[in-house]
N, C-alpha and C positions, 0 to 999 in steps of 0.2 A: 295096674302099675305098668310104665314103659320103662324099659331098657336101653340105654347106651348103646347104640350097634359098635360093637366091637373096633370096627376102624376109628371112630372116634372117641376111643378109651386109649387107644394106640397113639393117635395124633399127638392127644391130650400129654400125654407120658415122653413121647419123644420131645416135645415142645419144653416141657419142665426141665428135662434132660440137655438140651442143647442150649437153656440158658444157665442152668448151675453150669454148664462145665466152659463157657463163655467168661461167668464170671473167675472162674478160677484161674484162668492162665493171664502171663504178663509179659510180655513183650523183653523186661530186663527185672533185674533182681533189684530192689526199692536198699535192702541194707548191704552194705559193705563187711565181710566178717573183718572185723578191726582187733589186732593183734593186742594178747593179753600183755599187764602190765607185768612189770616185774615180781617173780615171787619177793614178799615182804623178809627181810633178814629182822635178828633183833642186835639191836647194839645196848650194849652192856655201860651203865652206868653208878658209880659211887659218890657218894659227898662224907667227907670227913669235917671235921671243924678247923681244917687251912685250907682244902682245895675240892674242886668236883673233878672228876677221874672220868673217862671214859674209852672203850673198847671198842673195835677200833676206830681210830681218828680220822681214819680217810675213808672212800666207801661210794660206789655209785649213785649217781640220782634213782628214785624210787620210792618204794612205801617201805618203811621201819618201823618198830617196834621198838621201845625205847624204855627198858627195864631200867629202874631206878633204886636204889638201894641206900635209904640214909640212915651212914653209919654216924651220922653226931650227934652231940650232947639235946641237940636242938630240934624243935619241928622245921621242916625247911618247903619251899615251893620252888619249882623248877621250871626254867623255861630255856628252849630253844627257839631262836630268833638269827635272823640274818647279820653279819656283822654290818656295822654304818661302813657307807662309801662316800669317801669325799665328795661333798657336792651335793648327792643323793638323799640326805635327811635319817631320821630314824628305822634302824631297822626295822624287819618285818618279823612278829612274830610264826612261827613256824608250831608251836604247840605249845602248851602251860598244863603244870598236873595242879591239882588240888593242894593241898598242906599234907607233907609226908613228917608223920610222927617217926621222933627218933625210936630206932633200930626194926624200921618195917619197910615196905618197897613199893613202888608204884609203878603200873605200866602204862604207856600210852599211847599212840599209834600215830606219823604224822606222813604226809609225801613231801619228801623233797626233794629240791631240785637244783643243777648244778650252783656251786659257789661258796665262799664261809659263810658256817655259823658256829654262835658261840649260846654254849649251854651252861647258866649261870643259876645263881639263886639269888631269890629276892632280898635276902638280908646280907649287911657289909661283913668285911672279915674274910668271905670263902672266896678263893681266885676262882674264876668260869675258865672253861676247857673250851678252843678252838676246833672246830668239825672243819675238816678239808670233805667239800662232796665234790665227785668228779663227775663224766660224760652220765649218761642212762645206765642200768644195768641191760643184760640183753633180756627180751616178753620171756616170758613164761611159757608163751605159746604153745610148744609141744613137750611140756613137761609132765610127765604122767603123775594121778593123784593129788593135782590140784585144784583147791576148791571154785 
């Protein structure tokens, strides 16, 4: 059997070594740490059988949660959508929950972003509640404990 002389078990090894640690480094950083969004609030909503209610009405752009709680006789569906702006066509909608049976809740998570909307239900009779959103909330960024 022959044997490797030594210096060429060395070579061998440094060669391996000076290209793993080649490929490792880079000249600049490839990603940007890009600042967290907003921690999500939840805003608080009702429907009665005259109107849909909600808490509070004004509120930075961001990611919400949008607890829903119907209080009427009726199964109801709920959407938030952009108010129409002159000119500009049908609003957009912003989220839609499923069918909320009367006296149970739904939640449901949307982002939005500066400007009105109004949160109404698909059936006549119940007046929709205007949402004033404002600027951004401020990142999260260094907010401890969050996910």
């Amino acid at each position: 059997m022959r044997r490797t002389p030594p210096q060429a078990a060395v070579a061998a090894c440094a060669l391996v070594f000076a290209l793993a640690l080649a490929a490792c480094g880079s000249s600049g950083h490839p990603y940007k740490n890009a600042a967290r969004p907003p921690a999500p609030i939840v805003i608080s909503a009702a429907i009665d059988d005259q109107q849909v209610s909600i808490s509070p009405k004004r509120f930075g752009a961001g990611p919400i949660t949008l607890l829903i709680s119907n209080q009427s006789n009726a199964t109801q569906q709920v959407t938030l959508e952009t108010v129409d702006k002159p000119g500009a066509g049908p609003g957009t909608k912003a989220v839609e929950t499923g069918p909320i049976n009367p006296r149970e809740t739904a939640s449901v998570k949307a982002v939005v972003e500066p400007g009105t909307y109004s949160l109404h239900t698909a059936g006549d009779g119940v007046r929709p509640v205007k949402l004033t959103i404002g600027r951004s909330r401020p990142s999260a960024q260094n907010d401890l404990l969050q996910p």
